[in-house]
N, CA, C and O of each residue as an XYZ file, in Angstrom:
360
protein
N      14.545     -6.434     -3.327
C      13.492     -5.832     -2.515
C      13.541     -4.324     -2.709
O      14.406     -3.559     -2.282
N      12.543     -4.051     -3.376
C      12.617     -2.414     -3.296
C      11.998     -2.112     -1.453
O      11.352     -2.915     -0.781
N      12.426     -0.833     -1.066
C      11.951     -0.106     -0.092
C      11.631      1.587     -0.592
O      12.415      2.355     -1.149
N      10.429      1.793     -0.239
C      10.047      3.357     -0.494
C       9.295      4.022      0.654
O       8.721      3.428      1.567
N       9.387      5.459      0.461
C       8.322      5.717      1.568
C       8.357      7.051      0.893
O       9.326      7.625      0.396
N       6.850      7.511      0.990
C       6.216      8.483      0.586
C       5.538      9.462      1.596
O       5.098      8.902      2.600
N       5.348     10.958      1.521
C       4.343     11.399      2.670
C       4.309     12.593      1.385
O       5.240     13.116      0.773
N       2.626     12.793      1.255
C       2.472     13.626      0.706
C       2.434     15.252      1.435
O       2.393     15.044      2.648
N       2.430     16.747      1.184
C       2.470     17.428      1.820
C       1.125     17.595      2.901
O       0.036     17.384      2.367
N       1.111     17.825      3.845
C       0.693     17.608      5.245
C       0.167     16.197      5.661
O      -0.194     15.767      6.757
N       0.240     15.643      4.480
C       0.172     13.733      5.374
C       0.565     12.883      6.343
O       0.588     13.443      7.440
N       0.833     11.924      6.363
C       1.530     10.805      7.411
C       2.274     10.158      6.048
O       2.004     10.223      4.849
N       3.413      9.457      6.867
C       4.432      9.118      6.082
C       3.669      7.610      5.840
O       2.756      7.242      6.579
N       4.158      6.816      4.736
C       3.731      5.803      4.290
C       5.068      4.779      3.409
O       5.703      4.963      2.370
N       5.053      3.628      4.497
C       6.562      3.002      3.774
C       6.075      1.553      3.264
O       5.383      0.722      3.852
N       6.608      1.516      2.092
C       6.049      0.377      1.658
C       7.682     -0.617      1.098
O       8.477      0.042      0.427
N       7.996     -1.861      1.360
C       8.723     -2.748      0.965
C       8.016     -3.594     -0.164
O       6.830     -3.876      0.010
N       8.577     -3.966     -1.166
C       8.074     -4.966     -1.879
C       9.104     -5.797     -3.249
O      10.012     -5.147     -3.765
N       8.909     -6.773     -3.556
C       9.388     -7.496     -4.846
C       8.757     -6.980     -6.108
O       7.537     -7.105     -5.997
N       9.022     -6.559     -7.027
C       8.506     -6.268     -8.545
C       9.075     -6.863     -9.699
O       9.875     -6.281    -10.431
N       8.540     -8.376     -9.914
C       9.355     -8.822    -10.913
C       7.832     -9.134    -11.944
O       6.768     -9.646    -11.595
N       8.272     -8.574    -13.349
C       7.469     -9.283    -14.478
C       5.981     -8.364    -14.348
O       5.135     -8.770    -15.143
N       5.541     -7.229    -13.501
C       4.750     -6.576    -13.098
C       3.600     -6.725    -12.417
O       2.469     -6.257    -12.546
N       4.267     -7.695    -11.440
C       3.558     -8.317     -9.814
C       4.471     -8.280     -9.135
O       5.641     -8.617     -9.317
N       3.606     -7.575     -7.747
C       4.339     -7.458     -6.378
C       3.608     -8.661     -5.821
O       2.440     -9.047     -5.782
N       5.256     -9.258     -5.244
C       5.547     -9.729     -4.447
C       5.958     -9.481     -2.638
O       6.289     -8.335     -2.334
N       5.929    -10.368     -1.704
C       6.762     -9.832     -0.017
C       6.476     -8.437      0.628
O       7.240     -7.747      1.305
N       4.958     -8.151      0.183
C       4.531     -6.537      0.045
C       4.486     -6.623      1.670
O       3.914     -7.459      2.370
N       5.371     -5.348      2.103
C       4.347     -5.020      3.240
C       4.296     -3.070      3.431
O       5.046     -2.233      2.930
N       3.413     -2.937      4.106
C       3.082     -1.423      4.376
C       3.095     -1.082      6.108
O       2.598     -1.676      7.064
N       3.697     -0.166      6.019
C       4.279      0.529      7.557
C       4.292      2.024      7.074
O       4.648      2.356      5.944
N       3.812      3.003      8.179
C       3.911      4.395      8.429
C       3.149      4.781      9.495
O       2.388      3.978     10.033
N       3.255      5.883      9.858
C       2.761      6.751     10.506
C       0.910      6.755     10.401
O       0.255      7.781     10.588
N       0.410      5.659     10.133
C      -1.092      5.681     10.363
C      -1.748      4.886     10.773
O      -0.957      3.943     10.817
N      -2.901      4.431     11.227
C      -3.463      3.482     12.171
C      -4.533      2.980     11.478
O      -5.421      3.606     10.900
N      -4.364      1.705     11.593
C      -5.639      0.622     10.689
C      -6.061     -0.218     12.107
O      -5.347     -0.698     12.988
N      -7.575     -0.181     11.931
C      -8.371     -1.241     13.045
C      -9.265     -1.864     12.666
O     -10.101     -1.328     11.939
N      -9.331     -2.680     12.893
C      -7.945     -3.942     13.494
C      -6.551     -4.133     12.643
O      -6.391     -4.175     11.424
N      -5.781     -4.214     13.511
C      -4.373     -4.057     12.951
C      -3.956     -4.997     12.435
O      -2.926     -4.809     11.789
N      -4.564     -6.522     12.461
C      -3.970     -7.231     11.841
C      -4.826     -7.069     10.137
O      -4.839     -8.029      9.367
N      -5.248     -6.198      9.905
C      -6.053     -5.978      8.576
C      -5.182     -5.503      7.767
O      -5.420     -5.434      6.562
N      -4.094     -5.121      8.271
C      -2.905     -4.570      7.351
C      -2.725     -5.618      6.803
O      -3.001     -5.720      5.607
N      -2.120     -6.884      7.651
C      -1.623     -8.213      7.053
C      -2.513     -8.382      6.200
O      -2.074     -9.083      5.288
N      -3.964     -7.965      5.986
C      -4.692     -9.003      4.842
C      -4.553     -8.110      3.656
O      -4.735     -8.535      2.515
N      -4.333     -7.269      3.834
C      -4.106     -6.220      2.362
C      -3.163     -6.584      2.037
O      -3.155     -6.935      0.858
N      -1.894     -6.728      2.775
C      -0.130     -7.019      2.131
C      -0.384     -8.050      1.378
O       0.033     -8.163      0.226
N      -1.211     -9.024      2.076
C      -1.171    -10.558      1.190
C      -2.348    -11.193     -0.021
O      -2.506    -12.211     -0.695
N      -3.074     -9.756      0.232
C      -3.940     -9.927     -0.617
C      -3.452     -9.062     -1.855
O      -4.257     -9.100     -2.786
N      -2.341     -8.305     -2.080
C      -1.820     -7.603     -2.894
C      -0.559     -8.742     -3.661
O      -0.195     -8.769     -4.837
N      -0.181     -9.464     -2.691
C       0.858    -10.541     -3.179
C       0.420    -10.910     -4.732
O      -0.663    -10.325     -4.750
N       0.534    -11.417     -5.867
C       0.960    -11.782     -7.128
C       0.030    -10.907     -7.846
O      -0.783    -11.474     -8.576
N       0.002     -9.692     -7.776
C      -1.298     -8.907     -8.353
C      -0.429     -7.889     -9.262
O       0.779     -7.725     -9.089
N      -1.081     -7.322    -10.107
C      -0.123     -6.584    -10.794
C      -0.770     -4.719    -10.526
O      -1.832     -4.470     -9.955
N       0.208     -3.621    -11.115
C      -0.212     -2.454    -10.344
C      -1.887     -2.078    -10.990
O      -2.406     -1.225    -10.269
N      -2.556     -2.394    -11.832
C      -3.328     -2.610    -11.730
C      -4.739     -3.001    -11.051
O      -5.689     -2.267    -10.782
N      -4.551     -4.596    -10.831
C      -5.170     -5.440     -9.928
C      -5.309     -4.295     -8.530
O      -6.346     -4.091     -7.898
N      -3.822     -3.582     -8.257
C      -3.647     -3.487     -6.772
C      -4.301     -1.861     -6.263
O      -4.104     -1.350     -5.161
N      -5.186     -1.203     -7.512
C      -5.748     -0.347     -7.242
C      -7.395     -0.336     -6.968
O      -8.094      0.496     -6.391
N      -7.742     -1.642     -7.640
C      -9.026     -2.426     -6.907
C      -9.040     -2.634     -5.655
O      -9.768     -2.001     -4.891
N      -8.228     -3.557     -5.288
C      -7.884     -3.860     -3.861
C      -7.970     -3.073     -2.817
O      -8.767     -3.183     -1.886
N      -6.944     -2.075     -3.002
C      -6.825     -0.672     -2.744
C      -8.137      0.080     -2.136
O      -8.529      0.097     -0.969
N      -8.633      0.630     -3.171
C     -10.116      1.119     -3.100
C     -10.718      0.181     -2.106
O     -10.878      0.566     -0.948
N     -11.257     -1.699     -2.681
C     -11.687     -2.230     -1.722
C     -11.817     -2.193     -0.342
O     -12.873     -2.229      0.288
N     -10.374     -2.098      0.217
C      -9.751     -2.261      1.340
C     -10.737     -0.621      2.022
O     -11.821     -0.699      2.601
N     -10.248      0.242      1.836
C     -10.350      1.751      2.236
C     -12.065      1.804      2.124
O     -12.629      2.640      2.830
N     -13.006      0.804      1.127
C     -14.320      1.165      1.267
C     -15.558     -0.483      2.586
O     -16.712     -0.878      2.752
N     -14.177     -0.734      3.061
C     -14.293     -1.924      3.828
C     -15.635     -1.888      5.316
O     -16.545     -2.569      5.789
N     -14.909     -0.579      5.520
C     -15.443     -0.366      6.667
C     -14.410     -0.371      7.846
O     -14.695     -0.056      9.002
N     -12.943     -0.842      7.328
C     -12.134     -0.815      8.609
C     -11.880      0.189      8.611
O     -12.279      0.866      7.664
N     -10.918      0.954      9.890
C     -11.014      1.912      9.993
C      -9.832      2.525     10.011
O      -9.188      2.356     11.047
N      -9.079      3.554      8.718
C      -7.693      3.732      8.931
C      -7.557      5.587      9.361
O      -8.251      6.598      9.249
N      -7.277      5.506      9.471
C      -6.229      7.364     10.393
C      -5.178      7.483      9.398
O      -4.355      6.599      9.160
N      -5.238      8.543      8.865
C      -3.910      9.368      8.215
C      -3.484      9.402      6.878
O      -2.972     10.246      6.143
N      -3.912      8.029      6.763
C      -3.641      7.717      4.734
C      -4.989      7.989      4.095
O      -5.858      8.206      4.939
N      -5.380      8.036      2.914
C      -6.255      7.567      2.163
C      -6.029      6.719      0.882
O      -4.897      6.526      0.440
N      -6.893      6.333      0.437
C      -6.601      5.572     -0.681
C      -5.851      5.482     -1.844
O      -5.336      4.580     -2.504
N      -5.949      6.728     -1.898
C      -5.408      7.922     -3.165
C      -3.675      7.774     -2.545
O      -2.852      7.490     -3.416
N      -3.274      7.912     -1.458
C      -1.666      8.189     -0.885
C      -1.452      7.149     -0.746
O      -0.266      6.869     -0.924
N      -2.436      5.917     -0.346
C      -1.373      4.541     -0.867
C      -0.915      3.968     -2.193
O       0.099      3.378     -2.566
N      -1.971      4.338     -2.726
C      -2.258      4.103     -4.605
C      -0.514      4.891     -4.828
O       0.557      4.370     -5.137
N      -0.851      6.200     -4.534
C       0.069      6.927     -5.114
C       1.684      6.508     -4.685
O       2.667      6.733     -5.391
N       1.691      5.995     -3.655
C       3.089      5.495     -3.124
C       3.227      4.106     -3.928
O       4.376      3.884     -4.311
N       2.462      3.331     -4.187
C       2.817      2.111     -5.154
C       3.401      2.665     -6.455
O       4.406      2.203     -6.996
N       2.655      3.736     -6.925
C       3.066      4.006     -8.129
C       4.322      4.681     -8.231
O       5.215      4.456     -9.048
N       4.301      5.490     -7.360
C       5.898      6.375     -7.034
C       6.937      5.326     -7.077
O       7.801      5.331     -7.953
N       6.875      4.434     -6.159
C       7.565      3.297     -6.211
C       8.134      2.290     -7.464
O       9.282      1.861     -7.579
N       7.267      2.109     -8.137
C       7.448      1.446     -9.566
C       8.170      2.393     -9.860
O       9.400      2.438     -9.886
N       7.566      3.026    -10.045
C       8.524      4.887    -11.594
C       9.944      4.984    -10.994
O      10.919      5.387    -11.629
N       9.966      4.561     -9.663
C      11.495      5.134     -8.970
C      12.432      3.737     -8.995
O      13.657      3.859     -8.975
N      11.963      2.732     -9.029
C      12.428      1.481     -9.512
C      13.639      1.359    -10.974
O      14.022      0.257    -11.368
């Protein structure tokens, strides 16, 4: 299980857990310092990111953030960027 957490300068912190085997995340989940509504919409991103590769997971990504739900503190770009930080630091 990798664990990372990222905060870019004046951001909210952003922690992400996940499996990376064969170049799909796996057991993804995301926690920090920012607010998604409805909150259980987090859960559908974690699991909708499940067997996707870093690729796939910048569609998603985007998707998610052009949804209409409504998140506080991150943007798309600082989650993107914490997946990727994550791999490289792997």
């Amino acid at each position: 299980m990798n664990i990372f957490e990222y905060k870019r300068q004046g951001g909210k912190l952003i922690g992400i857990s996940f499996n990376y085997t064969k170049g799909v995340f796996s057991n993804v989940k995301i926690y920090g310092d920012f607010f998604v509504f409805p909150v259980e919409e987090i859960d559908n991103l974690e699991e909708s990111i499940d067997g996707k590769s870093l690729t796939e997971l910048s569609r998603i990504i985007e998707d998610f953030f052009s949804s209409g739900i409504r998140i506080y503190g991150i943007t798309a770009a600082d989650l993107k960027e914490s997946f990727k930080r994550a791999i490289n630091e792997k």
